[in-house]
MIMIZA-907177 format. One record per residue (C-alpha): residue in three letters; x negated, y, z. Coordinates in steps of 0.001 Angstrom, whole numbers, padded with zeros to 6 digits, always signed. Layout:
BEGIN
AlaXYZ
...
This chain:
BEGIN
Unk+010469-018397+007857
Unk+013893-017719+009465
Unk+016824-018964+007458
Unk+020496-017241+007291
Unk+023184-018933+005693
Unk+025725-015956+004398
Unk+029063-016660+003026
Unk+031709-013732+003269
Unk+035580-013341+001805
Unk+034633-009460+002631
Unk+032034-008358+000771
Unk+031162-004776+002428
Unk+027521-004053+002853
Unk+026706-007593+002096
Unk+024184-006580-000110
Unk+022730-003754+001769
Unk+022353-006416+004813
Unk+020654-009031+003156
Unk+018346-007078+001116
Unk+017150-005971+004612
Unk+017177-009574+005792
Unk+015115-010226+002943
Unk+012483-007246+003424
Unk+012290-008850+007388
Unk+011019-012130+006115
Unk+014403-013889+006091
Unk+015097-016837+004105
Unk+018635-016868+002331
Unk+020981-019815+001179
Unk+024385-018768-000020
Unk+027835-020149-001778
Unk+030581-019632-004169
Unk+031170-015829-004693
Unk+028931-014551-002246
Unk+026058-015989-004156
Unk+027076-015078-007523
Unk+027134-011084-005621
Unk+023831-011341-004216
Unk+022260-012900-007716
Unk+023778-009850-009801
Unk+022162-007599-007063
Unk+018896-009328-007787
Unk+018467-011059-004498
Unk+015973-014252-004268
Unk+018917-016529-002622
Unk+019246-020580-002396
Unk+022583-022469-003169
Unk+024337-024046-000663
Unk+023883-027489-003337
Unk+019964-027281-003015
Unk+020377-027761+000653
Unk+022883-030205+000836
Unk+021666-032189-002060
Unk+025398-032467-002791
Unk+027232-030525-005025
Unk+030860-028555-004158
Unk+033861-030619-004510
Unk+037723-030428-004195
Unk+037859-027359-006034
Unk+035463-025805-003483
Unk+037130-027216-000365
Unk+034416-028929+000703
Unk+030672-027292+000272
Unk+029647-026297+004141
Unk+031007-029417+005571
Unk+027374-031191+005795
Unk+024908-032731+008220
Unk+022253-030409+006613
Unk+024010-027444+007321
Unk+025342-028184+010613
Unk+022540-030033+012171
Unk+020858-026554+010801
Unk+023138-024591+012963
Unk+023747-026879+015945
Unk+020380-028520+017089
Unk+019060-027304+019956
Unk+015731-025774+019493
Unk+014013-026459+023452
Unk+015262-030177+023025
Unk+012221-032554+021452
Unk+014745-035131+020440
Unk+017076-033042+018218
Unk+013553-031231+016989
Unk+012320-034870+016414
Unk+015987-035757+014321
Unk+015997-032807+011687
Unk+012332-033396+011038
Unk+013058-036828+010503
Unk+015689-035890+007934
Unk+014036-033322+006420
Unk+016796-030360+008172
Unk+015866-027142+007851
Unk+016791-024927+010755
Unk+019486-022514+010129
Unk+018911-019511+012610
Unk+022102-017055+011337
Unk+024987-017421+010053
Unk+026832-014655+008040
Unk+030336-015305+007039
Unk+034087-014065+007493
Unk+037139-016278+006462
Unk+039956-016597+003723
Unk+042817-013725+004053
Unk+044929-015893+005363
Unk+047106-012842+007601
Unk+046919-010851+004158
Unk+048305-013698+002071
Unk+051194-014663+004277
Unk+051912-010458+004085
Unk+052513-010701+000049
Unk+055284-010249-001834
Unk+056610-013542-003777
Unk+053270-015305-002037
Unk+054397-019360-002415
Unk+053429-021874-000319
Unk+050834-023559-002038
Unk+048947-020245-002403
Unk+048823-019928+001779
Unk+047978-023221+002142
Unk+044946-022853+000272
Unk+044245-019814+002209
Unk+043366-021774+005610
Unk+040097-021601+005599
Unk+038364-025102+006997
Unk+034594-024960+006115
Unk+034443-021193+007479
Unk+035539-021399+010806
Unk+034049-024919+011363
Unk+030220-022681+010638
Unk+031071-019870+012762
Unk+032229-022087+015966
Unk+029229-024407+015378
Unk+026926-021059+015048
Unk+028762-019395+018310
Unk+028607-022614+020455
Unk+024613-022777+019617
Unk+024366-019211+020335
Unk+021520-019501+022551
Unk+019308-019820+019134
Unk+021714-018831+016459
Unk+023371-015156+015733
Unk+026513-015496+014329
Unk+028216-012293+012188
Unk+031936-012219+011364
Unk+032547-008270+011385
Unk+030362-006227+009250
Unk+030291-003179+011336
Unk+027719-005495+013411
Unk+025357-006063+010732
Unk+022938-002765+011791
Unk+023245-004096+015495
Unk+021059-006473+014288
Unk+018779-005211+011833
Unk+018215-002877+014418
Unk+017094-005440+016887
Unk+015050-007292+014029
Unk+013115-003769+013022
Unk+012193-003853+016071
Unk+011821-006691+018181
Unk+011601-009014+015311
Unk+014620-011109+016613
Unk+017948-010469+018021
Unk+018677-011011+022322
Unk+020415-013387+024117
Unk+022989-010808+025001
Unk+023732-009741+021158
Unk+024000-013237+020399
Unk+026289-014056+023520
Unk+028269-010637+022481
Unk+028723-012095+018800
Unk+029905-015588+019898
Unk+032761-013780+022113
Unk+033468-011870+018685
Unk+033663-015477+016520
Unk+035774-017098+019352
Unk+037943-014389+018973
Unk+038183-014314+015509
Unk+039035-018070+014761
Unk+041720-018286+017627
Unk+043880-015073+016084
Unk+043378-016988+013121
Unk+044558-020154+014011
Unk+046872-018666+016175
Unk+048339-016893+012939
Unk+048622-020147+011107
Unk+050129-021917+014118
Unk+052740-019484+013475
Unk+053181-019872+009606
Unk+053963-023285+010576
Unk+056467-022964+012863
Unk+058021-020025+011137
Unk+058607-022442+008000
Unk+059679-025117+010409
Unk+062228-022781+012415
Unk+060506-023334+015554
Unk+061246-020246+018040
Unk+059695-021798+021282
Unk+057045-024203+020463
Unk+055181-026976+022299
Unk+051994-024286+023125
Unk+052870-020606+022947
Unk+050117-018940+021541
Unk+049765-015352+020576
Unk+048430-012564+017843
Unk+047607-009313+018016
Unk+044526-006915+016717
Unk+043238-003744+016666
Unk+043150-003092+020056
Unk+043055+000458+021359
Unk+041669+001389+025117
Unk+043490+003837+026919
Unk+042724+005990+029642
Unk+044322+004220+032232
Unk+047792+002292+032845
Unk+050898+003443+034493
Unk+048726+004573+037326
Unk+045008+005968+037150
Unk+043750+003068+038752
Unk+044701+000568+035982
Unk+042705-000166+033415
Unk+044781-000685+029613
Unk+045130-001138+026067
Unk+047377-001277+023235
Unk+047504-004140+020829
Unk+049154-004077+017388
Unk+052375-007414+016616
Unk+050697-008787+013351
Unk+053026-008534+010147
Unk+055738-005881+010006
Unk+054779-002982+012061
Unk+056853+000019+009950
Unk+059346+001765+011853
Unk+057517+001210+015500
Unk+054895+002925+017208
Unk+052455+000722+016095
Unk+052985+002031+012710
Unk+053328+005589+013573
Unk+051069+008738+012217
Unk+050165+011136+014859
Unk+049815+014474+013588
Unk+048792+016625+016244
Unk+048500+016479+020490
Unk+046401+014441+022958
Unk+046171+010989+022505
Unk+048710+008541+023879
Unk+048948+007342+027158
Unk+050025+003823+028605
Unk+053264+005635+029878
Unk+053708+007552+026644
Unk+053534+004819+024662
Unk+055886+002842+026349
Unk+058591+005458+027421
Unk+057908+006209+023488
Unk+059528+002658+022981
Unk+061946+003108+025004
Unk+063637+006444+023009
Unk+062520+004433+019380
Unk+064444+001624+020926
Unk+067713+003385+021707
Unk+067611+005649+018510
Unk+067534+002647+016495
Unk+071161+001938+017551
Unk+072721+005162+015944
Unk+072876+005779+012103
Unk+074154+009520+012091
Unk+071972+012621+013028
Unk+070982+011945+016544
Unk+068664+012415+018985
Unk+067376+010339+021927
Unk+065893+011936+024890
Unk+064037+009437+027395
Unk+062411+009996+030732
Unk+060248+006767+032250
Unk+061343+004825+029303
Unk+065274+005293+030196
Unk+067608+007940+028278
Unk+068433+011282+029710
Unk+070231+012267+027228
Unk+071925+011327+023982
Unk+073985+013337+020884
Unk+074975+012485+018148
Unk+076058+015336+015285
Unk+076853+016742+012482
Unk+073496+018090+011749
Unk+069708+017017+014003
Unk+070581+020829+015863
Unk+073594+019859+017036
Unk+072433+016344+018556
Unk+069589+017977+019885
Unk+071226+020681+022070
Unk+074355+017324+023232
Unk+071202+015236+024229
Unk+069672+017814+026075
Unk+072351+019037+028245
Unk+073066+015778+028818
Unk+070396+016391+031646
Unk+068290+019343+031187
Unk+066116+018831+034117
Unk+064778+015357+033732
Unk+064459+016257+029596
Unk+061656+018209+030996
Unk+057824+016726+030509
Unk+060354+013592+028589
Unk+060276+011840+025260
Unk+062287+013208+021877
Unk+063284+011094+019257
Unk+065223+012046+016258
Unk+066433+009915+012800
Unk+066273+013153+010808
Unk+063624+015498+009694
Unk+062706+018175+012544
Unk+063607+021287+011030
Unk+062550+024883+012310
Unk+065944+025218+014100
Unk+065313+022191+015980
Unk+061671+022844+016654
Unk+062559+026274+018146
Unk+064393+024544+020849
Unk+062296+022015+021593
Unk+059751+024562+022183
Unk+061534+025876+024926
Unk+060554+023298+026880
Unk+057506+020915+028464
Unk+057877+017703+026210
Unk+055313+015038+025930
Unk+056088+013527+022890
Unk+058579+014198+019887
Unk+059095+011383+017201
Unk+060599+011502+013621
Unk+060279+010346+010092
Unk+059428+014244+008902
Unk+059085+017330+009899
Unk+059365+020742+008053
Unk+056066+022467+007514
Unk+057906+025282+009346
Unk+058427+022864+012581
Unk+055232+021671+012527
Unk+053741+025065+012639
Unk+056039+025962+015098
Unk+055172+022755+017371
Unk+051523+022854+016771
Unk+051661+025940+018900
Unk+051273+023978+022009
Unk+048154+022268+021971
Unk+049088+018994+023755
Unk+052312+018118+022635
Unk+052128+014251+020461
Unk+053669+014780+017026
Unk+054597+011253+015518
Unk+055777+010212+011806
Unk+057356+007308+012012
Unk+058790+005967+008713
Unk+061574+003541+008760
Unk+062986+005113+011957
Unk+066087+003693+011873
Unk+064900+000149+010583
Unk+066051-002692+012824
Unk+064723-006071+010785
Unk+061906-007176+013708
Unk+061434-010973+013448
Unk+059081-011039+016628
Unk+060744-012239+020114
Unk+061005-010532+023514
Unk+058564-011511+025953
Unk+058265-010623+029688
Unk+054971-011620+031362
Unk+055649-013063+035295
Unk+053210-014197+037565
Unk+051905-017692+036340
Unk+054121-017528+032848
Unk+055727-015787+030359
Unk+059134-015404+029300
Unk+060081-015848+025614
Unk+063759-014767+024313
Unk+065558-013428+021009
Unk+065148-009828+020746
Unk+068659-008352+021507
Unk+069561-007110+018231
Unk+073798-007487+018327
Unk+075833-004407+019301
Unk+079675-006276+018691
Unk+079475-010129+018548
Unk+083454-009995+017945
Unk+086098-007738+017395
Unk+086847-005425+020856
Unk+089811-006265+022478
Unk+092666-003687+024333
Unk+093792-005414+027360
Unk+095165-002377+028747
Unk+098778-000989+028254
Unk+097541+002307+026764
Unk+095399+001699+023754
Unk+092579+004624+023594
Unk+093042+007326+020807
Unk+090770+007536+017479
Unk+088652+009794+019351
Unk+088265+007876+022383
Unk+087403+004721+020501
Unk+084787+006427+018460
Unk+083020+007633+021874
Unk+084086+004447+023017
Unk+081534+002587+020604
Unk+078718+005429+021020
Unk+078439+004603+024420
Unk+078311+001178+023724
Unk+075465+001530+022158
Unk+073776+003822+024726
Unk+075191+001534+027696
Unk+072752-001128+025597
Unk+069703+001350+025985
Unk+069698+001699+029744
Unk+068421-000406+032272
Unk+070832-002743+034840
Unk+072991-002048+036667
Unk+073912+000426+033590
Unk+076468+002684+032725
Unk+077215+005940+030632
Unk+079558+008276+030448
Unk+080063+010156+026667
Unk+082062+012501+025382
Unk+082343+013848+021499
Unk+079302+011684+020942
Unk+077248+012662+023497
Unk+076195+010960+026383
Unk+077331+013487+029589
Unk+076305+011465+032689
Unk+074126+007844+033190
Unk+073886+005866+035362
Unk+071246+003225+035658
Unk+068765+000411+037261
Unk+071075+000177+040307
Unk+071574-002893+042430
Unk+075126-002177+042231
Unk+077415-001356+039424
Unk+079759+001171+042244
Unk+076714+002958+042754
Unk+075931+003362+038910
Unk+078981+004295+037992
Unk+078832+007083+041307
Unk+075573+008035+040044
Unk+076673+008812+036460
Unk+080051+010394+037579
Unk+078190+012359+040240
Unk+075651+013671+037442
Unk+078708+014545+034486
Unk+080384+017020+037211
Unk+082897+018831+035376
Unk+082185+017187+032215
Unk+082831+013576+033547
Unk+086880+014631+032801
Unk+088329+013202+029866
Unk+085090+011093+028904
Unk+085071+007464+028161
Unk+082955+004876+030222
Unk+080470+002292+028728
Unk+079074-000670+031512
Unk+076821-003164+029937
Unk+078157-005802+032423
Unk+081460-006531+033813
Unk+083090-005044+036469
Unk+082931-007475+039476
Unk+085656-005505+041533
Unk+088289-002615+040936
Unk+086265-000268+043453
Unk+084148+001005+039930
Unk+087355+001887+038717
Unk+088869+003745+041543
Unk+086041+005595+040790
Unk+086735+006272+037429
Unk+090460+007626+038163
Unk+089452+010072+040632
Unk+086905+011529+038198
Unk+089664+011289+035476
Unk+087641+009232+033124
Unk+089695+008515+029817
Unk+088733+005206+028887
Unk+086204+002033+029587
Unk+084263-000740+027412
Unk+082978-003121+029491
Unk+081930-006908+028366
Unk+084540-008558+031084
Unk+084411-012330+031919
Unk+084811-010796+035832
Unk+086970-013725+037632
Unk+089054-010312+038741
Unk+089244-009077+035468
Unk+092839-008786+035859
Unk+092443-006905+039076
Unk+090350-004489+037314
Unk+092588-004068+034226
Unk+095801-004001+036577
Unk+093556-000906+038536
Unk+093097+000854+034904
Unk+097281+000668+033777
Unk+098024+002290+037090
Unk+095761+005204+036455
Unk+096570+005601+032838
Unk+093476+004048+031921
Unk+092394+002297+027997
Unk+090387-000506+028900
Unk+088574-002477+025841
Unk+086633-005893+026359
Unk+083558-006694+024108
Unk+082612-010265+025432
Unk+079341-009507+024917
Unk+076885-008220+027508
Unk+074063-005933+027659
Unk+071597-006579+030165
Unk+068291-004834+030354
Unk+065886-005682+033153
């Protein structure tokens, strides 16, 4: 008679599965609250104790942890000595082994949890089964995830055993399973300890979703979800109508939640290849909508929309008007919506907590051979701005002078914008060169470039950038400085009239 030893924290379709197990001929030894479920269901099952001959200790933290269970699981059946050993010692063989582990991810998610209640969540007998059961998987079947457990009833209606490839298949799933586990308590632990960059980096994410391809067809993808806090991202969001998302939707999607998060008032974000086209801010969503999109109204087109208010049926009119791939914000009117859903692709995404900003996790980078690790750029100001310039900008040009801050830090490097009445008019961006970005965005603010203010998210390394500026009568500039002809550059600005302000903070984005 086959033997299955089943011990689950999730109880789903335990019973149904080892009923069935039963019916098949399979013998059944069980533990702690799984047992107690299967004996209220009626089912003929064997404590763990009338194996081991030992009873459960340490307030159950050791029951598993015996030679009669794992020499069970981990002899080799085809080898005459270890056959020889458990007959000697009276081990019965253990041919499956049924069992998911403590909720160790949900318990470090509570409210108020304390330590001693996570501690006591790290599951030791569990995982020590499983990885014995997955090693020996050449004679054992090893189930962690329930949705496998009519795999193999399947295969046991009706071969009467399961194959070497379902068992190989289920010991990928276990291996899995134990290192996002472990991986999740390696970073309890160095979360308590304050440890941002560890001896071993190792990483956790679930729920994987495939794709239909990458940034190009020919690329195969996914998208994995951070554990812990995932409201206010895309990982958290609803979609409520459209096509699925794509690799590039998802991450020019990221780009627009990114760069919205910076703004608290009614604005809107519009991104193209996961850099803004186009920002406004308003009185009212309507108003930001229509500064953000004439920002650039031809890349807009086939882009991202995200807004931190609800999409009414003004704003959904306009966006209408248009080819857009995605629109994101924490509501919509019902009137929007049925406005929107009347193109039959477009993604629709709730995302509550828009505006949230409190994301523990770190930036990472992946390189050829490595990875790099860094804090997650969350400062607009580190200190108070500083005029270095003669003329100190007006109240007006100081309050565009901060919103393109802000969208300066949402564009790639070499980056700079150009805003006016809270409204980004002309970007420049991902040059080599900061001349050539501040061209670009001059160049693409024509008319509108006069009277603006200037954000760059590095210094300026000569006064060329600002000649520039002065021929395209550009009000005012925030720029980080540090430049070793910073005074060059501010001499340049008080001979064209120019306010100059210095942050001392940079914004890089690679």
């Amino acid at each position: 008679m086959k033997r299955a030893l089943v011990s689950v924290y999730d109880k789903s379709g335990i019973v149904e599965f080892v009923t069935e197990l039963i019916e098949l001929g399979w013998e059944i030894v069980s533990t702690g609250g799984t047992y107690k479920k299967l004996k209220e269901a009626n089912l003929e099952v064997i404590e763990v104790d009338d194996v081991t001959g030992f009873p459960e200790i340490l307030d159950g933290r050791v029951k598993t942890l015996n030679p009669m269970i794992h020499g069970g699981i981990l002899f080799k059946r085809d080898n005459r000595d270890h056959v020889n050993t458990l007959e000697e010692l009276e081990i019965t063989a253990i041919d499956m082994v049924v069992n998911n582990l403590y909720p160790f991810e949900e318990t470090i998610n509570k409210v108020g949890v304390t330590e001693e209640e996570i501690i006591e969540n790290i599951d030791i007998g569990g995982p020590s089964m499983i990885r014995a059961a997955a090693k020996n998987f050449n004679d054992v079947t090893t189930l962690v995830d329930p949705n496998d457990y009519e795999i193999v009833l399947g295969e046991l209606r009706k071969e009467g055993e399961t194959s070497w490839e379902t068992r190989r298949y289920l010991a990928r799933k276990v291996f899995n399973y134990t290192s996002y586990y472990d991986t999740l308590i390696s970073n309890y632990f160095n979360s308590i300890e304050d440890v941002k960059f560890p001896e071993t980096l190792t990483l956790a994410y679930k729920g994987k979703k495939e794709l239909r391809y990458g940034e190009n067809p020919h690329q195969e993808a996914a998208f994995y979800e951070e554990t812990g806090k995932v409201e206010g991202t895309l990982a958290g969001a609803e979609q409520l109508h459209g096509k699925e998302l794509s690799f590039n939707n998802i991450n020019d999607s990221n780009g627009a939640l990114e760069a919205l998060k910076l703004f608290s008032e009614p604005t809107v974000v519009a991104v193209k290849h996961a850099n803004p086209c186009g920002i406004g801010s308003g009185e009212n969503l309507l108003e930001a909508y229509n500064k953000a999109y004439e920002c650039d109204p031809i890349s807009i087109f086939g882009g991202i929309v995200a807004a931190n208010r609800e999409v009414d049926v003004h704003v959904a009119e306009k966006i209408n008007e248009i080819f857009i791939e995605v629109v994101m914000a924490p509501s919509y009117s019902v009137e929007a919506l049925e406005i929107l859903k009347g193109k039959k692709n477009i993604r629709l995404l709730v995302i509550d907590d828009i505006l949230d900003m409190e994301y523990p996790e770190l930036d990472m980078k992946k390189v050829l051979g490595g990875f790099l690790v860094q804090d997650r750029n969350t400062i607009l100001f580190e200190d108070e701005v500083k005029v270095v310039t003669d003329r100190k900008p007006t109240e007006e040009e100081m309050k565009d002078l901060e919103f393109a801050w802000a969208a300066a830090k949402a564009v790639k490097s070499n980056g700079v914008v150009l805003v006016k009445d809270r409204a980004t008019v002309g970007i420049g961006l991902g040059e080599v060169n900061r001349v050539w970005a501040v061209g670009n965005a001059v160049e693409r603010a024509g008319e509108k470039a006069k009277g603006s203010v200037l954000a760059s998210d590095g210094f300026f390394p000569f006064k060329d950038s600002i000649e520039t500026l002065a021929e395209a009568k550009i009000a005012a500039v925030i720029q980080p400085g540090g430049s070793i002809r910073d005074e060059e550059v501010i001499q340049e600005a008080n001979s064209n009239n120019m306010a100059m302000v210095l942050t001392g903070i940079r914004h890089f984005k690679h």
